[in-house]
C-alpha positions in Angstrom: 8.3 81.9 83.7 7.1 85.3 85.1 8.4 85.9 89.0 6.5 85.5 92.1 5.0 88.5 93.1 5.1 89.8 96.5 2.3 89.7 99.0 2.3 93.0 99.7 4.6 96.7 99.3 3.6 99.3 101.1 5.3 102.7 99.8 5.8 105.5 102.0 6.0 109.1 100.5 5.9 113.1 102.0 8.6 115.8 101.9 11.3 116.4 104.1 10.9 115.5 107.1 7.6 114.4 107.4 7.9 111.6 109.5 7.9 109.1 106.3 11.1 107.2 107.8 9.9 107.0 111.4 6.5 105.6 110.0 8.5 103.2 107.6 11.1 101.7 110.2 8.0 101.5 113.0 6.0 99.4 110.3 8.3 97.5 109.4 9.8 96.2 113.3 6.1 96.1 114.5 4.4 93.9 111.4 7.4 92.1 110.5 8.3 94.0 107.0 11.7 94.4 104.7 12.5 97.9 104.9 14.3 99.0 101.5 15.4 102.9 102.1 16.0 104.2 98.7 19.0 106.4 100.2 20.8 103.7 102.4 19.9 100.8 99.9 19.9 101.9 96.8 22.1 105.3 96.6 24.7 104.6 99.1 26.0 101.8 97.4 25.9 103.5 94.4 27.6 106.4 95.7 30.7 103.7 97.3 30.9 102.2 93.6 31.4 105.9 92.6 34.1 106.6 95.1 31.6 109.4 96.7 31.2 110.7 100.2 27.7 109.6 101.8 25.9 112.5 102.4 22.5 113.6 102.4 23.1 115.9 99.8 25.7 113.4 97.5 22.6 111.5 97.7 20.3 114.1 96.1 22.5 114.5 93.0 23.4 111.2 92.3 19.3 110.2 92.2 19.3 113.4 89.5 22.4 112.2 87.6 20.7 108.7 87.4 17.3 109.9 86.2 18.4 112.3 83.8 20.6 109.8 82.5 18.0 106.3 82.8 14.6 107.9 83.3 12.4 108.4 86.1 11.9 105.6 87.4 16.0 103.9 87.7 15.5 104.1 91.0 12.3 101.9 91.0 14.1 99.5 88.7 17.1 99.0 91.0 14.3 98.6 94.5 12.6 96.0 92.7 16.1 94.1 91.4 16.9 94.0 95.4 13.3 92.9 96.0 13.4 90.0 93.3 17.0 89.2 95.1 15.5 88.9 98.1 12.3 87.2 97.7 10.6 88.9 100.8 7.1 88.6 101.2 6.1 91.7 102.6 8.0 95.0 101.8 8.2 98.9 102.9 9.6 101.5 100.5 10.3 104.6 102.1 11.3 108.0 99.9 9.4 107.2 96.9 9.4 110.5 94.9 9.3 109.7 91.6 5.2 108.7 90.3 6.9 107.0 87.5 7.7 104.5 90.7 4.6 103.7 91.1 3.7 101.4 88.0 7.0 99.4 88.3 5.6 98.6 92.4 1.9 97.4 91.5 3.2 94.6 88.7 5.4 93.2 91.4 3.1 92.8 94.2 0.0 91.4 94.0 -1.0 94.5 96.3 0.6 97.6 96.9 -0.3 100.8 98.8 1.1 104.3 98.8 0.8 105.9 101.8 1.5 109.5 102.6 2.9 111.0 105.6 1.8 114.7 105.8 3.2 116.8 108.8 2.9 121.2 108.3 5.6 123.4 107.4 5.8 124.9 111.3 6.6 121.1 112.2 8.4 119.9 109.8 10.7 123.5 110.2 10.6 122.5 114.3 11.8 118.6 113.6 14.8 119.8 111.0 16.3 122.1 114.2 16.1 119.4 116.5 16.8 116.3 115.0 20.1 116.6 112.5 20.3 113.9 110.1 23.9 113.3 108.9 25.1 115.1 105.7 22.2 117.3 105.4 22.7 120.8 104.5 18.9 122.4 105.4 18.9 124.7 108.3 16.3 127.2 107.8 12.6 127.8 106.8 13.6 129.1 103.7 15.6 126.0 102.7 13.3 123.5 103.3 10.6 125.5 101.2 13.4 125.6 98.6 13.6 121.8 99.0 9.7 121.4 98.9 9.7 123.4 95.7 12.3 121.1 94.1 10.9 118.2 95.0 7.3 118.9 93.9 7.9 120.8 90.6 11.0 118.8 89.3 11.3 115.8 90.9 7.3 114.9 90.5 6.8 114.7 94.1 3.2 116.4 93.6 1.8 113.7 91.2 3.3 111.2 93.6 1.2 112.9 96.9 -1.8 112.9 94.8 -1.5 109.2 93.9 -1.1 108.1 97.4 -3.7 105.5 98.3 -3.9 106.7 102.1 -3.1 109.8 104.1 -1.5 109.7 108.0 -1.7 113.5 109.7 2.0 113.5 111.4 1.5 116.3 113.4 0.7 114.9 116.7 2.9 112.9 119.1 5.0 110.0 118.1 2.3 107.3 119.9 -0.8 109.4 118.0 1.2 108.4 114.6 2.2 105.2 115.6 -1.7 104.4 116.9 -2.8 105.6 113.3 -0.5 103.3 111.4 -1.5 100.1 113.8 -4.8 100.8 112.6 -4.3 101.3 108.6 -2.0 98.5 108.6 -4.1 95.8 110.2 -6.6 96.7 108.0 -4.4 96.7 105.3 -2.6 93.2 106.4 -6.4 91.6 107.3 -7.3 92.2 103.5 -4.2 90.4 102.4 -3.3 87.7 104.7 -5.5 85.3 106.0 -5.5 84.7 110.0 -4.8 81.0 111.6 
């Protein structure tokens, strides 16, 4: 007997910091959404069972050790274990990287969206000065174009931001982004669920 599908996965993609997590975590408290970070949820663990420091970048290795070693998309296959675990009807994947993702999402909801966060260089530079996030090494311009590089070219991060079903500008204030994502998910939710 084949599993329930879930209503509806919305997956959140960009590079670093983008604004992808903010959007993610404000989705999910606002609609009522699962949040599954592919970092805390999936890697973190991981990295415990591997008697690893959590860090940003212990992170980033440990997703290339697994896919070099189980393909592209281990990561996908662990999120959607979790998600079978957990039976929730509506789900938020933030970080997706991999388009090799993708596929294993679609068969396991009856609808799923990728949407991509998109903030400039100039902001994203501005945000990674202001705002550290633990264990992560990035401090300059040059770094986070390093990153970008990496992530694109290597990791598949360009086929992913091309594949993305829907585009949110994050390069406004945090109420402008939030306003945009009220208005793509309500449409989004309205196509799927019917109202009482």
């Amino acid at each position: 007997m084949a599993a329930k599908k879930v209503e509806l996965i919305l997956g959140f993609t960009g590079l670093t910091r983008s604004g992808k997590d903010t959007a993610a975590d404000f989705v999910a408290q606002k609609f009522g959404f699962a949040k599954i970070d592919n970092n805390k949820d999936i890697l973190w663990p991981e990295l415990l069972k591997r008697k690893r420091k959590i860090t940003k970048m212990n992170s980033v290795k440990l997703g290339d050790e697994l896919r070099a070693q189980y393909g592209m998309d281990i990561i996908a296959q662990k999120t959607v274990k979790l998600i079978q675990k957990r039976k929730w009807p509506k789900v938020i994947i933030s970080g997706i990287r991999s388009s090799e993702d993708i596929p294993l999402f679609k068969k396991l909801a009856k609808r799923f969206y990728l949407i991509r966060i998109h903030a400039s260089l100039k902001i994203r530079v501005k945000r990674m000065k202001q705002v550290r996030i633990k264990g992560e090494t990035l401090s300059s311009r040059k770094e986070l174009l390093q990153k970008d590089q990496i992530d694109l070219q290597k990791k598949g991060l360009r086929k992913t931001l091309a594949l993305a079903d829907y585009s949110i500008q994050n390069t406004g204030s945090l109420a402008d982004l939030k306003q945009n994502l009220v208005q793509l998910v309500q449409k989004l939710e309205t196509n799927t669920f019917k109202k009482k």
